[in-house]
C-alpha positions in Angstrom: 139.5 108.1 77.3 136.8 109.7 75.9 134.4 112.1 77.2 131.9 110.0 78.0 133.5 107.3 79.5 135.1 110.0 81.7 131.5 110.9 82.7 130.5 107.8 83.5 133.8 107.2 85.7 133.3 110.5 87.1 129.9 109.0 88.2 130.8 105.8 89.5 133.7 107.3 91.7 131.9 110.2 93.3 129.0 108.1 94.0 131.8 105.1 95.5 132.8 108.2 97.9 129.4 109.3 99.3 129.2 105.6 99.9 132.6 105.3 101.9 131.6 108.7 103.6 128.8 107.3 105.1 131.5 105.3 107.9 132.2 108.3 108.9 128.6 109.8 109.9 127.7 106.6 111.6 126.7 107.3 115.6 125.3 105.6 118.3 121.6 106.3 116.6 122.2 103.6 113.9 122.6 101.2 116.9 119.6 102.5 118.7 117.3 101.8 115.4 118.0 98.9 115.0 117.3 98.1 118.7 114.2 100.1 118.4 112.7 97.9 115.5 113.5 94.7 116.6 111.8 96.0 120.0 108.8 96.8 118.4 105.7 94.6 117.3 104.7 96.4 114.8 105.3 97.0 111.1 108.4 99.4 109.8 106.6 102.1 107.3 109.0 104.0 105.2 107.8 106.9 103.6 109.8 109.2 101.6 108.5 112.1 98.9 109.9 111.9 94.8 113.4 110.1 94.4 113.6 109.3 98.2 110.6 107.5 97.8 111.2 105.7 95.3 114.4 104.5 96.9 111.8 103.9 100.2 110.2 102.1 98.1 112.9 99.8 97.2 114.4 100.1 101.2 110.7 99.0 102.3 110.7 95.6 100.1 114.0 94.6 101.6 113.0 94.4 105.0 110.1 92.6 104.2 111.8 90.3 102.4 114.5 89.8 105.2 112.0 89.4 108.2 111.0 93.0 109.3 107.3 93.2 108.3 107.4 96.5 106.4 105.8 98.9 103.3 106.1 102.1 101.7 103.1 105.0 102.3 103.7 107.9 100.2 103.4 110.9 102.1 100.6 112.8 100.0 98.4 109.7 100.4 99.1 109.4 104.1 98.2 113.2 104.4 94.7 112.0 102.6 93.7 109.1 104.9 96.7 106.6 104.2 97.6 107.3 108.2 95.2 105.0 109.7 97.4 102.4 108.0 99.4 103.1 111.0 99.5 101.9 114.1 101.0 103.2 117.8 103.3 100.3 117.8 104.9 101.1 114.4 108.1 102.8 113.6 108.3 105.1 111.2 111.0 105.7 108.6 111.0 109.1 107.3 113.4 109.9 104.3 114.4 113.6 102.8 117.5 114.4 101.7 117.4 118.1 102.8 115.3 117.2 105.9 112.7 119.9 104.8 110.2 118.6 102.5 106.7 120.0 103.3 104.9 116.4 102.4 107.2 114.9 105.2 107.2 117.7 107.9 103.3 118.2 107.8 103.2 114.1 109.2 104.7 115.2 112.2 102.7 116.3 114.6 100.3 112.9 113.6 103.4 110.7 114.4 104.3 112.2 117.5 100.4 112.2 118.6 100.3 108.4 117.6 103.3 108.4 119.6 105.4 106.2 116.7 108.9 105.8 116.8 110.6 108.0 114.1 113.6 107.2 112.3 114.9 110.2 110.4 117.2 109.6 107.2 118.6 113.1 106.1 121.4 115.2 104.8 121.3 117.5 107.4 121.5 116.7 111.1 120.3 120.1 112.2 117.0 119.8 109.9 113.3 119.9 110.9 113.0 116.6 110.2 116.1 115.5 112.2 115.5 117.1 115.0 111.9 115.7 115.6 112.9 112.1 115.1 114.1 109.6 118.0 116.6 108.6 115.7 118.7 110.4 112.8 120.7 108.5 110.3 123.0 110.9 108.1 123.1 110.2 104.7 124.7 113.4 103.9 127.0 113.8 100.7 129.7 116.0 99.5 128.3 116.7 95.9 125.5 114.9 93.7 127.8 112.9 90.9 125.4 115.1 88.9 128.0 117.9 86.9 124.9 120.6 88.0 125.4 119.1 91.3 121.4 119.0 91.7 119.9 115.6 90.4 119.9 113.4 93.4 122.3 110.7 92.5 125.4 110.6 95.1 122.4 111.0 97.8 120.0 108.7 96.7 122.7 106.0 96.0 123.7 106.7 100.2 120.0 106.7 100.9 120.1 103.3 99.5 123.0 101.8 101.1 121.7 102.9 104.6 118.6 101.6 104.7 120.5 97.8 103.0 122.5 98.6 106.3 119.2 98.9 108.4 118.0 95.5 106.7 121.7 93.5 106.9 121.9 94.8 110.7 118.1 93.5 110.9 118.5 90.3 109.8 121.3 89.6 111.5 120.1 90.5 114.7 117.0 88.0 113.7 119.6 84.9 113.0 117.4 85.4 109.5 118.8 81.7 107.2 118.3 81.1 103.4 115.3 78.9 104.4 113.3 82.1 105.7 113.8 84.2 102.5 112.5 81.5 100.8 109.1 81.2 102.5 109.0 85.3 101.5 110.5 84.2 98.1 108.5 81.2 96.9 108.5 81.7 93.2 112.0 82.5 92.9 114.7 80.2 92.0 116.2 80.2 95.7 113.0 79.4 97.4 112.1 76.6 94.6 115.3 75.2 95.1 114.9 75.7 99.4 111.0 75.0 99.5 110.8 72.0 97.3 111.1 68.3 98.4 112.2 65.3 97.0 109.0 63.5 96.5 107.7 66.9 95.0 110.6 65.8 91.7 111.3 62.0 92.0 110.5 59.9 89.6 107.5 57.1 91.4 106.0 54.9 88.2 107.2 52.5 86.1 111.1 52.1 88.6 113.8 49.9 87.2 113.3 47.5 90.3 115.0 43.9 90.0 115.6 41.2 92.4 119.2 40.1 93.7 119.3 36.8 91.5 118.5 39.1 88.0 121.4 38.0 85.7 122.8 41.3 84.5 121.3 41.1 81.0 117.9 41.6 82.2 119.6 44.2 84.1 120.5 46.4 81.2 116.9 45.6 79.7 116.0 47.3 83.4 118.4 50.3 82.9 117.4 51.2 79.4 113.8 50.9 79.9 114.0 53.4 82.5 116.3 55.7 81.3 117.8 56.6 84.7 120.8 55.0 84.6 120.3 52.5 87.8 118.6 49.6 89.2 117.4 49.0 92.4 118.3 45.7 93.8 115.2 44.9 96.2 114.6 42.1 98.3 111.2 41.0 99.5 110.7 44.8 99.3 113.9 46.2 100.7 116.1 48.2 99.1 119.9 46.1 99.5 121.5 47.5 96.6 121.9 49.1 93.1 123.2 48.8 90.0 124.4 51.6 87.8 125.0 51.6 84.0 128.6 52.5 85.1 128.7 49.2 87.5 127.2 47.3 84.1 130.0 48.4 81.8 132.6 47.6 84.3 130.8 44.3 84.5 131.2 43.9 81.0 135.1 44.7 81.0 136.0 41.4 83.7 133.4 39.0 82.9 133.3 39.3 79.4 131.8 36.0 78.0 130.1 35.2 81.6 128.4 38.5 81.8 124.8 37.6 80.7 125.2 35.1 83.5 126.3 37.2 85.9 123.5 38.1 89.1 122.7 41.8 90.3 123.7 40.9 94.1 127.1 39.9 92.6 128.1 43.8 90.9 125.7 45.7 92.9 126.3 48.2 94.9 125.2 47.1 98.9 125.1 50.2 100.5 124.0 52.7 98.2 123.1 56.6 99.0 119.9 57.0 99.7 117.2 60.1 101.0 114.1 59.9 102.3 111.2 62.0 100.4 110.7 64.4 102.3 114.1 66.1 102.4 114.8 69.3 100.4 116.1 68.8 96.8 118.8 71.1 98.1 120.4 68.1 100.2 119.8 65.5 97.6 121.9 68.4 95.1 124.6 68.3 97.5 124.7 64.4 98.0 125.0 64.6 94.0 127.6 66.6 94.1 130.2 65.5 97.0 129.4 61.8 95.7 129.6 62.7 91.8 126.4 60.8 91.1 123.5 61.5 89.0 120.6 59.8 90.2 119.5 58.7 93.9 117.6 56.0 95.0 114.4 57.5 97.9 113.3 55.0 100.4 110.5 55.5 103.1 111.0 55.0 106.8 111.1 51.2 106.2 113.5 51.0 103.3 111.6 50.5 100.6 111.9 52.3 97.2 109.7 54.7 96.7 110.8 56.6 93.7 114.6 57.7 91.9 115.7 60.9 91.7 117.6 62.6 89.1 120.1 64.9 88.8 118.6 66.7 85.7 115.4 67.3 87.9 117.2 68.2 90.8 118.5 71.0 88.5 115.4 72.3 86.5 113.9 72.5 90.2 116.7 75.1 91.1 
């Protein structure tokens, strides 16, 4: 192996350690934080000074996105007016490593006169830091996976998986679903795919709609023209069946010479999947899938076609 794979497995197993070590400093306060955020009706405001904040930072935008109203207030700033950001009812999340940084310690006395909840995350359980907080979450480490043993790496990497413990305990104490992070995740694919409707993709204008007495060669006329791969059989504005270019080939194969005389309601399908348009394009994905199908027909309230949608759309929407 050569030396600098060595480093990098070096890296990646000291850093798996200080993450496995971190069972071991769990207490009774990871518990009570948790309780004490969900308890509170305020926002969560993690603030951390150099590579701890930039992993609050990152800890910050995960509860927001998972249903804890939260942001990141660097502590210089907050020493400079940033505090009246915060409010009484707010709990704070105070991040240093060594439990000692001045930037950190000087927003003490402020936190405990706004009389916040504090939630220490430190290396040391016998710091400054720690010992002023309600809470103290130990995110202490053997060694840095750096050879000096002083960039933060081992740390900040346990810095980071406690506070994706704070948010996972969070959100599962909020019954948080897939539908929520969407509404905080609108323009990603998850949220398009969550957040978009039916109607929003379906195909309204210009439908391949024929009646039940169509002979099948008008049909196919029907079919191609649209370029959906169906027919909807309506009557006197119903929906009662449909036709698919697979149901038309099939056709093909037993009537042979009698095809072109052949009538939809005699090769249609008479009780055909169907959604209504306002569903998510999530459950018209899965009717696609468990029925292996590619297009579906969408009817209003009173059963009449209102639009097609396709599997091809379904997808770009995802």
């Amino acid at each position: 192996m050569s030396d600098i794979r060595a480093s990098a497995v070096h890296t990646i197993n000291t850093e798996a350690d200080a993450v496995r070590h971190l069972l071991t400093q769990l207490t009774d306060d990871f518990e009570k934080a948790v309780k004490a955020i969900l308890a509170s009706d305020g926002k969560v405001i993690v603030t951390g000074m150099g590579k701890s904040g930039i992993i609050g930072k990152k800890i910050a935008a995960t509860l927001a996105s998972t249903g804890t109203p939260s942001f990141f207030m660097h502590p210089g700033e907050a020493y400079h007016g940033d505090l009246g950001m915060i409010e009484p009812r707010d709990v704070v999340i105070a991040i240093a490593n060594s439990g000692q940084t001045d930037e950190i310690l000087k927003l003490i006395p402020f936190f405990e006169h706004n009389k916040n909840v504090v939630i220490a995350m430190t290396g040391n359980p016998e710091s400054t830091l720690a010992k002023h907080a309600h809470y103290h979450l130990n995110i202490g480490v053997e060694r840095e996976a750096c050879p000096l043993n002083l960039a933060p790496t081992s740390s900040t990497t346990a810095t980071l998986v406690m506070g994706d413990a704070l948010a996972v305990a969070l959100l599962t104490e909020r019954n948080f679903k897939a539908e929520d992070y969407a509404v905080f995740h609108p323009g990603g694919s998850l949220g398009r795919r969550l957040l978009t409707r039916v109607q929003d993709v379906m195909r309204h204008d210009n439908l391949p709609l024929v009646d039940k007495t169509t002979t099948l060669g008008d049909v196919i006329i029907a079919i191609s023209d649209a370029r959906l791969g169906i027919a909807a059989v309506v009557e006197n504005g119903k929906l009662i069946g449909v036709i698919t270019d697979g149901d038309v080939r099939r056709a093909m194969a037993k009537y042979k010479a009698e095809f072109f005389n052949i009538q939809a309601q005699e090769v249609m399908t008479r009780t055909p999947k169907t959604i209504l348009p306002d569903q998510r394009i999530v459950v018209a994905e899965e009717m696609m899938r468990n029925y292996k199908i590619h297009s579906i027909v969408v009817v209003n309230e009173a059963n009449e076609v209102v639009g097609i949608v396709e599997f091809f759309n379904v997808s770009l929407a995802g």
